[in-house]
N, C-alpha and C positions, 0 to 999 in steps of 0.2 A: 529208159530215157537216156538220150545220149548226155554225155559228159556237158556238153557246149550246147543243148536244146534249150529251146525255147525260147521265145522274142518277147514276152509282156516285160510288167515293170519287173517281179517279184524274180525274174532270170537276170536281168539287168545288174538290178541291183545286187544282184551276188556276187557277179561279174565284177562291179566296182569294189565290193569288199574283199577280195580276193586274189585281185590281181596284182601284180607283181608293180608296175607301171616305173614311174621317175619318181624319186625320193622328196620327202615334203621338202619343200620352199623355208626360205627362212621366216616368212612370214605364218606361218601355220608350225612352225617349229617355235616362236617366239609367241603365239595364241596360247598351244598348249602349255608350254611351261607355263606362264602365268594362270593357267586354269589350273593346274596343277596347287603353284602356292595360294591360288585365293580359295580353292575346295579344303585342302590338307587343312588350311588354316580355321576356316570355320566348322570341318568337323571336330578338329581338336578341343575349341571350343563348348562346340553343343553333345562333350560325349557325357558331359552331368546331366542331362538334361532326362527329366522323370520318364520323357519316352522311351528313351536311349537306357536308363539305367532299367527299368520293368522288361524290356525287351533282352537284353543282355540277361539279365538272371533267368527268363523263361527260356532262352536258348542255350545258353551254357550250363542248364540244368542236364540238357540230355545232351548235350555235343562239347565233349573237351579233346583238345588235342587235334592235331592236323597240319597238315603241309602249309596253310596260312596262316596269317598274321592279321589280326585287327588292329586296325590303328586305334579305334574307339576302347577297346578295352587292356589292350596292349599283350592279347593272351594267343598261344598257337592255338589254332580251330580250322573245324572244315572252312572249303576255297566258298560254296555259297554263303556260310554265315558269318564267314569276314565281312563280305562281298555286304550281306542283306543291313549287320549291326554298323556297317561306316558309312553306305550311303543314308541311312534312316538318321545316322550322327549329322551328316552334310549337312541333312536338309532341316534338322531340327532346329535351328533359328531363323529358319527363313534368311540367310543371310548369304548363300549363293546365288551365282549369277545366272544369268536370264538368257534368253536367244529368244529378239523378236522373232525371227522366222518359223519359231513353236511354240511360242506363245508359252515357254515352260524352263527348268531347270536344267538344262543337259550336262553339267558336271557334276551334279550332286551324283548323277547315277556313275556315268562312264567314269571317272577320276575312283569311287570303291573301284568298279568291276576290273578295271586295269589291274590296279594296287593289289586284289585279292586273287587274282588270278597269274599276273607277273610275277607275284609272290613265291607262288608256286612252284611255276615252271622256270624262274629264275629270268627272264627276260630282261634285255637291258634296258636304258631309258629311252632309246632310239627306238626300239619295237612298241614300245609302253608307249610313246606319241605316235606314232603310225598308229595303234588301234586306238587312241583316244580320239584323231582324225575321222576315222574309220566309221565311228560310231558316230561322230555329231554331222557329218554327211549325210550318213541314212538316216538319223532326226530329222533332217530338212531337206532331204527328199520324201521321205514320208512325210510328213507336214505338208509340203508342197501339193501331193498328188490326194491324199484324204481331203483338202479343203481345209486348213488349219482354222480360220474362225467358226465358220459352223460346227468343226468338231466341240471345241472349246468351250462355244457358247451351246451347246446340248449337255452340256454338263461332264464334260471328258477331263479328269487331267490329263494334260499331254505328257508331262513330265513321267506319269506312268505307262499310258496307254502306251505311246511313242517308244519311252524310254524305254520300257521294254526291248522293241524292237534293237533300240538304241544300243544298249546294254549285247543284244545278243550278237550284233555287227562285231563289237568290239571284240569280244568275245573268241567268236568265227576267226578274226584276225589273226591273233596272238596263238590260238591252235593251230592255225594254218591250214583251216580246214580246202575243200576244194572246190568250185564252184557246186558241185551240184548237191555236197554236202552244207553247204552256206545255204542253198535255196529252202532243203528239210528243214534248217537252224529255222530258219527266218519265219517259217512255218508252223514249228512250234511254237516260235516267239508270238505269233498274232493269236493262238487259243490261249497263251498263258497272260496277255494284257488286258488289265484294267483301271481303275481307278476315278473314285467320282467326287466332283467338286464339292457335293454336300457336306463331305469331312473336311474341308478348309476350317481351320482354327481349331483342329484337336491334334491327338497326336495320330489320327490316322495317315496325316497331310504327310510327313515324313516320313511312317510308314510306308506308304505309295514307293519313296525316290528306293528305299530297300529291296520293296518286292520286284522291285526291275531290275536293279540291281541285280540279285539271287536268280530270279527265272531268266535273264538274260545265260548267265553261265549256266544252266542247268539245261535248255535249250543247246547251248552250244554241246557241251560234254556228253550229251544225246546224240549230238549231231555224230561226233567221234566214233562211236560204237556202232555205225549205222542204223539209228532211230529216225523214223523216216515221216514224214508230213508231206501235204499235198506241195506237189514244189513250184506249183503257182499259186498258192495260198492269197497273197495281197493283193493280187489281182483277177482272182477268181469270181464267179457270179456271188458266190456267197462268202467271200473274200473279205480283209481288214477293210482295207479302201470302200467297200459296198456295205460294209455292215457300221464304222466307225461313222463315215464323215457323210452328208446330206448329198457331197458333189463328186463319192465316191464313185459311182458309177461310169460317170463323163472322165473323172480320172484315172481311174483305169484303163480305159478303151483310151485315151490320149498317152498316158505313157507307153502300152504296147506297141502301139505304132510310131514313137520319137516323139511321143509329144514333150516340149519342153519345161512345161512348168512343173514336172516332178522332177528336173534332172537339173539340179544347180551347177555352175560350170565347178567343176573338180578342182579348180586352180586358184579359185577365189576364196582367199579363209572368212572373211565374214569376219566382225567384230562381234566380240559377245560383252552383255551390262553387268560390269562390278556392283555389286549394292553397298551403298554406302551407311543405309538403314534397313536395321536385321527386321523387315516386314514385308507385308507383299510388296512385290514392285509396282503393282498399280498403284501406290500408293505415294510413290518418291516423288514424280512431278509436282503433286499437292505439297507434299514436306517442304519441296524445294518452294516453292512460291510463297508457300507461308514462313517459311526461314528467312527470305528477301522482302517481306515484308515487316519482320516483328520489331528492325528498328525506328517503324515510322509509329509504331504500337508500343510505348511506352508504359501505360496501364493496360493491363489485360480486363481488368473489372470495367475499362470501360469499350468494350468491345460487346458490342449490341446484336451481333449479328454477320456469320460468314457465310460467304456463299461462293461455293466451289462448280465450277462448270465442265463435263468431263466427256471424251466421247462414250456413245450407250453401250458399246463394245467392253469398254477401257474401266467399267463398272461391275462386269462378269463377276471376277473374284470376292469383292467385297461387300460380302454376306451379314457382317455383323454390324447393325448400326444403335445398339447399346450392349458394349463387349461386356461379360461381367469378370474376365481372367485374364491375364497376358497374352495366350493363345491367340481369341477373340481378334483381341486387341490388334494382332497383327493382320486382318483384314478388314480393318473398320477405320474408314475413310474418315469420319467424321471425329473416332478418338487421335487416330495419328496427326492431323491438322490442330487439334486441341495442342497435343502435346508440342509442339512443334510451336505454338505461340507463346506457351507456357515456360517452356524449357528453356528455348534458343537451343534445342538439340533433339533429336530421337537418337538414341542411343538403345543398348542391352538393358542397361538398367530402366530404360520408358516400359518396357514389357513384364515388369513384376509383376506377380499378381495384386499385390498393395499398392502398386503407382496405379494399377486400371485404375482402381474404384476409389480414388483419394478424391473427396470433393470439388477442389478445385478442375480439375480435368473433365468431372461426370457433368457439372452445373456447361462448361465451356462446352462441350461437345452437345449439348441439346439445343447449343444456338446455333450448331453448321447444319447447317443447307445443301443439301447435292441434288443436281442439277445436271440429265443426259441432255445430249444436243448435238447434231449430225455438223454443224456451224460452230464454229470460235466465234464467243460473243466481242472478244476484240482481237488484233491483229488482223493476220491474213486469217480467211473465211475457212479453210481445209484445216484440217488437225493433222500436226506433221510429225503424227508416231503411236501405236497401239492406244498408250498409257498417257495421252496427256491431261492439261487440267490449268483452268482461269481459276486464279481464289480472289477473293473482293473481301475485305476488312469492314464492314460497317460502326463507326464509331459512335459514342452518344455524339450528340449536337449535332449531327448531320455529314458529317467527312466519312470520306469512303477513301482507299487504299486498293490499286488490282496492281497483280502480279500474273503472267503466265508465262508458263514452262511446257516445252513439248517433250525435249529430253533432258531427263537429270542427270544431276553431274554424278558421273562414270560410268554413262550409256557409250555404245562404241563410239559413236560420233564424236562424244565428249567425254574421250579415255582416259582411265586413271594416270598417274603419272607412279614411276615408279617409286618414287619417296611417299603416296599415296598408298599404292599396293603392300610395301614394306610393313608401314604404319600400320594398316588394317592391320596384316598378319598378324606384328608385333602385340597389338591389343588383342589377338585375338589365342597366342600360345600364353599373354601373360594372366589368362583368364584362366586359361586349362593348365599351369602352373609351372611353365618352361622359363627361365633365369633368361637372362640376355644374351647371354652367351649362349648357349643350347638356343633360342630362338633364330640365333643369328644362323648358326649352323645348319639346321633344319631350313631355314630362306635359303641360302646357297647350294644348297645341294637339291633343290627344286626347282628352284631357279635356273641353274644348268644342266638340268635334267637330262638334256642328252649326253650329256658325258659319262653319267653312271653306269658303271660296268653292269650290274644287274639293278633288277629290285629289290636283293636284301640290302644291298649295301644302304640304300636309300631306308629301307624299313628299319632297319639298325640304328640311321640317325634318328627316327621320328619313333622308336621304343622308351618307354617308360624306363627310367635308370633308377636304382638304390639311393 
């Protein structure tokens, strides 16, 4: 096959990964850096975390030493199980950000696979953001051409199935592989993805954002050696696109021929959702309503009854409607709105396992109410975001209380500010045990991420010290 053949998506798109083109914009230079410190910062975080610490001991049983560096454990190791033990750290609190357009995680994956692979080969931070670009493109282009809801709502995470993909773009980048070696990558990428919504609220859920992670560069480092896949794999009859998504098929045959909706304009970076509460996201609009509501809510005891109205979509993820563990808890619409009246907060600490099941919270969450519905039962009549949500307060003696939220605060529309971004970090190294100063350090050198001469320089600051 010639270097430059073939016209479908799956040629396309390698093209776009591959090519040389005009250097990112300030505005996709200024996305990634802050994906950068809000991932860095919440894997730091979640690297205590029982998943994170069982997994780390079963893999650094048989794998020590290597040209990588984990952030999560702070040890040199091969470039996949950097790659596999800091994305699985990322996404252990649920507390990275979101990209409506996949309805999933795309930093938790790409931000390791960067780090463990730049690591490496020593890449600077200007390369290290071109393939983190690189990758969340092919996220939402692939999103775009699978049918992102119906995949979703069949029970896909995307954050893996995708990320995968995701992961293997980036990946291809940073190698430098060459277009018709990026198409093989890509190819291996769609046999190595999966991932299924049933493991939301265990530790399988951040497992997931690892194994894309890992098989993303293993897929690529194949590609190098000339390992070779159908190199129209995603657009094939029995292809990602035709096997993943219901509207696979039609997407396909539309992206071969220019169809648009798998091909987002390249020049547009898209905002991506800071989470301000380490649980699902589908879950923030309800926090947020209920958090504007709880000073009209004086007595919690006398709170009779809530009732939250959500789109049927925007319900997908949360699976658990009486959590018995912190996990749980982070997809259970009916405890996070408990908490959230109860607290004046969702915080890290909402997710213990001894806050789930504290009685006041278990008695308060058997009185919410959820409610799918294709209509806003107030406002405008359309619902203006994946994940929104009307909550109503029912009082004794008859008074009621509505609030509705479509985007939470620091959805792109409604972006963090950076004394917000800062904050998060800061709570989020002084939890994984970084001093002020070492926190500060690690923000700025994230922060300006393109400046850094490589990625050890950068790996140096964010190493565990004496």
């Amino acid at each position: 096959m010639a270097e430059d053949g073939g016209a479908g998506f799956t040629a396309w798109l390698a093209g776009t990964i591959a090519a040389d083109g005009a250097p990112a914009g300030e505005e996709w230079l200024e996305l990634g850096e802050r994906a950068f410190v809000d991932t860095v910062g919440v894997l730091l975080a979640g690297r205590k975390e029982p998943a994170v610490a069982v997994l780390a001991d079963t893999v650094l049983a048989e794998e020590t030493g290597g040209p990588a560096r984990s952030v999560a454990v702070g040890r040199a190791v091969p470039v996949g199980a950097a790659a596999l033990l800091d994305a699985t750290a990322a996404h252990a609190l649920d507390y990275d950000d979101v990209d409506d357009t996949i309805l999933g995680h795309p930093s938790a994956v790409l931000v390791p696979t960067v780090l463990a692979l730049a690591g490496a080969a020593g890449a600077s931070g200007e390369e290290m953001l071109e393939a983190y670009r690189r990758g969340l493109q092919t996220a939402r282009a692939v999103a775009a051409a699978v049918g992102i809801e119906g995949h979703y709502e069949a029970g896909w995470h995307s954050t893996s199935t995708i990320g995968t993909l995701a992961a293997a773009a980036a990946a291809a980048r940073l190698l430098r592989l060459t277009r018709l070696a990026t198409r093989h990558c890509l190819g291996m990428a769609a046999s190595m993805a999966g991932g299924s919504r049933q493991n939301f609220g265990t530790m399988t859920k951040p497992l997931h954002a690892g194994l894309a992670a890992e098989r993303g560069i293993l897929a690529a480092r194949l590609a190098v050696r000339g390992f070779t896949a159908d190199a129209d794999q995603l657009d094939g009859p029995m292809g990602f696109l035709t096997l993943y998504g219901a509207a696979g098929v039609a997407a396909a045959a539309g992206a071969g021929s220019g169809g648009a909706r798998a091909r987002p304009a390249a020049g547009d970076p898209c905002g991506l959702n800071v989470k301000l509460h380490p649980c699902c996201y589908a879950t923030h609009a309800a926090i947020d309503a209920a958090l504007e509501l709880r000073p009209s809510v004086p007595d919690v005891d006398a709170v009779v009854g809530v009732d939250v109205v959500a789109r049927p979509g925007g319900l997908a993820p949360l699976i658990h409607h009486r959590p018995v563990d912190g996990l749980q808890a982070k997809f259970s619409l009916e405890y996070t709105v408990a908490a959230a009246l109860i607290d004046g907060a969702v915080t890290l600490a909402s997710f213990d396992d001894g806050r789930a099941r504290l009685p006041d919270v278990t008695r308060l969450l058997e009185r919410v109410r959820i409610t799918a519905a294709d209509t806003a039962p107030t406002g405008p009549s359309h619902w203006g975001s994946p994940f929104p949500a009307v909550v109503t307060v029912h009082l004794a003696g008859g008074g009621s209380t509505t609030a509705r939220v479509d985007h939470p605060a620091g959805h792109a529309s409604r972006p963090v500010t950076e004394e917000q971004l800062r904050a998060k970090f800061a709570d989020c190294l002084a939890s994984a045990g970084f001093d002020g100063p070492r926190a500060d350090e690690a923000y700025a050198a994230l922060r300006h991420l393109r400046r850094q001469p490589s990625a050890k320089t950068l790996l140096d600051v964010l190493a565990d010290r004496p």
